[in-house]
N, C-alpha and C positions, 0 to 999 in steps of 0.2 A: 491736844485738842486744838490744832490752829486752825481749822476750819475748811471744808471744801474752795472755801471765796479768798483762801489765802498762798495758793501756789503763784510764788513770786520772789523775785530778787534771790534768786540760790546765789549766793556768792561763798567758794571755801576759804575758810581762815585755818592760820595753824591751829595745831592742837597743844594748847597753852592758855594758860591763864595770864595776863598781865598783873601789874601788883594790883594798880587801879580796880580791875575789876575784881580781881581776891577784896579790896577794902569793901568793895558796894555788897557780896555777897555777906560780910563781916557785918554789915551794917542791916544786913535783913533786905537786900535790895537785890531783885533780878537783873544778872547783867546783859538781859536783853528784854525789854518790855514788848517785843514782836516775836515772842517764840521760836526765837532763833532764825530769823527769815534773813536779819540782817546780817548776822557770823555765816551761817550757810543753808544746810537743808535741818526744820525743825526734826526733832527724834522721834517724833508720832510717825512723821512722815516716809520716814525711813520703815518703819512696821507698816502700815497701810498700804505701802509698794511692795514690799513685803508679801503678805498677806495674797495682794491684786495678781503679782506676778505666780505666784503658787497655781492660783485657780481662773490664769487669763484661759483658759482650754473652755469657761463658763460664760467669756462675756461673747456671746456671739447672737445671731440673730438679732432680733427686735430688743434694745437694751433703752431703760432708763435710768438717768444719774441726774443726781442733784445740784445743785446749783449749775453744772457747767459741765461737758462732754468730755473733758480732761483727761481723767483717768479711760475712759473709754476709748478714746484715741489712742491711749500709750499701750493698753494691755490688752485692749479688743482681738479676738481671733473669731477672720469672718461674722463681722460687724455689717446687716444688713440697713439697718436704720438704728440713729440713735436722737432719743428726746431726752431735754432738757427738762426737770421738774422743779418749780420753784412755786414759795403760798407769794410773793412777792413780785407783780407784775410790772415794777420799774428794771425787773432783769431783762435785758434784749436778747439772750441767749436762750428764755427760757420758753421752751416748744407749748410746754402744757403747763396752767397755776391753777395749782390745787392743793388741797391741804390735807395733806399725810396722816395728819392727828382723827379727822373725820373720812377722810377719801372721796372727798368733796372731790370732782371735778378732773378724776384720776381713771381711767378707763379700763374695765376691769378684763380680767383673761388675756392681755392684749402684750406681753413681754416675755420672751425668757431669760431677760437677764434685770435687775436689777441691784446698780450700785449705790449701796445708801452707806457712804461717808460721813463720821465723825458730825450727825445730824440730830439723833435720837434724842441728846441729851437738852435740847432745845423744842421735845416738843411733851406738854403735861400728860396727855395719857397716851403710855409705852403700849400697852397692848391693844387700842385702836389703831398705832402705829404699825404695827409688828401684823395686826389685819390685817388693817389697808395695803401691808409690803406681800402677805399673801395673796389678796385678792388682785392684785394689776396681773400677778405672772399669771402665765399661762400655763396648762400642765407640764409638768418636766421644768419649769423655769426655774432658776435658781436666785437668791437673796444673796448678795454679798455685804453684809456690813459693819461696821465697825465704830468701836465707842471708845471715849474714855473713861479709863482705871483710875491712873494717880494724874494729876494736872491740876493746872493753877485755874480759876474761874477764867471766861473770856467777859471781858466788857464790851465785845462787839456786838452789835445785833445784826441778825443774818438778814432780820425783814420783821414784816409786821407780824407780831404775835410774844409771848414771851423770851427773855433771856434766858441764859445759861441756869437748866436745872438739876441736871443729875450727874453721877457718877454714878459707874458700874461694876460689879464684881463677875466674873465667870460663869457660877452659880446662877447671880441672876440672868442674864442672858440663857442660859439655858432654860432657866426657866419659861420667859417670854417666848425663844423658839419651838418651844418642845409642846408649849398649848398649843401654836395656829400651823405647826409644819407637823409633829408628831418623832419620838421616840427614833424613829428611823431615817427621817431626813432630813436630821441638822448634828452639827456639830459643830464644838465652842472651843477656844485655845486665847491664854495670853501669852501676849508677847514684853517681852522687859524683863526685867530688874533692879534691885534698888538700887546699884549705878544710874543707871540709865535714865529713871523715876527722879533721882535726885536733880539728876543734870537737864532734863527737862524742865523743873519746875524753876529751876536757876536759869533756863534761857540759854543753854550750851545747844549746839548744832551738832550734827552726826558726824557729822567731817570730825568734829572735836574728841570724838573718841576710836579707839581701836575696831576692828572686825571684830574682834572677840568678846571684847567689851559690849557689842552689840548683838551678838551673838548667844550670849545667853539667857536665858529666861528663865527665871525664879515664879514659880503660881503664886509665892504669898505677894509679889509686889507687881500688876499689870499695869503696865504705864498704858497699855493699850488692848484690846478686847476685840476681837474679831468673832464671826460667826458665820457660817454658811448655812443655807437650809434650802431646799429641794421642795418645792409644790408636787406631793405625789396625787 
């Protein structure tokens, strides 16, 4: 769960442990207090691109994303316009503030794509959220979003309004898509395993492990949680 505001400093490291950081882990200590931003690319990160690349064939037309246009840049296909959604208006990037939790100030029928990153679990009521992510698209528009499963709390605050509240199971997710999309226009998948879950919440980088290693995905252990669902 590093957050939409934290794509930065990719830099690859081997794939190794030094002793040092074998002792900090010994010790109960994460060997990266940034999610891995500092060793290379975090491991959410690596499924959320994931995920985006799967279904860039959705981010097209009128799209909006959160905190920053990021992913919309890297995975958009025939991207006609893209806004910036932020409840925090010290963001300069951010086109519309409005608040997702109510849909305060979020304009409704007006997207068909929206991407909503590693966001949810920062805002108290999920299915005001999960609404308001129905009511902006447009018919045909599609939700792309993504939570965390297993992860460490974030101390960071996005902006004004509560911290870090939830984790998510599979299960639930479908439940919140399946009330405001219906039965027929969403679908829910994790991605991870407890490899993967471990070495995330220890602050390992994806660089740091194998393709296959990454590759797998066990449902009892989702380091991360995706969902698509279709405004029919």
């Amino acid at each position: 769960m590093s957050g939409p505001d934290d794509r930065r400093h990719r830099r690859p490291r081997a794939r190794f442990l030094a002793p040092l950081q074998l002792l900090r882990l010994a010790r109960g200590r994460p060997v990266s207090e940034s999610w891995g931003w500092d060793r290379g690319r975090p491991i959410d990160r690596h499924y959320i691109e994931q995920f985006l690349d799967e279904h860039r064939g959705d981010i097209r037309g009128r799209v909006l994303e959160v905190k920053s246009a990021d992913y919309t840049r890297q995975f958009g296909a025939g991207v006609e316009r893209v806004d910036v959604l932020d409840v925090d208006r010290a963001n300069s990037e951010a086109t519309i503030v409005g608040d997702l939790g109510t849909g305060d100030g979020i304009p409704a029928g007006a997207f068909d794509c929206f991407v909503l990153t590693q966001t949810l679990q920062y805002v108290y009521d999920l299915r005001a959220a999960v609404r308001a992510s129905a009511g902006l698209l447009a018919p045909g528009g599609v939700l792309l979003a993504t939570v965390p499963g297993i992860s460490r709390l974030s101390t960071i605050r996005p902006g004004p309004g509560p911290n870090d509240l939830w984790r998510f199971t599979p299960s639930g997710c479908r439940e919140l898509a399946l009330r405001e999309f219906g039965d027929r226009h969403a679908t829910v998948r994790g991605y991870g395993n407890a490899l993967t879950s471990a070495a995330f919440v220890a602050g390992l980088s994806a660089e740091e492990l194998t393709r296959s290693q990454l590759a797998h995905h066990d449902e009892r252990f989702p380091l991360l949680i995706a969902f698509r669902a279709v405004k029919g």
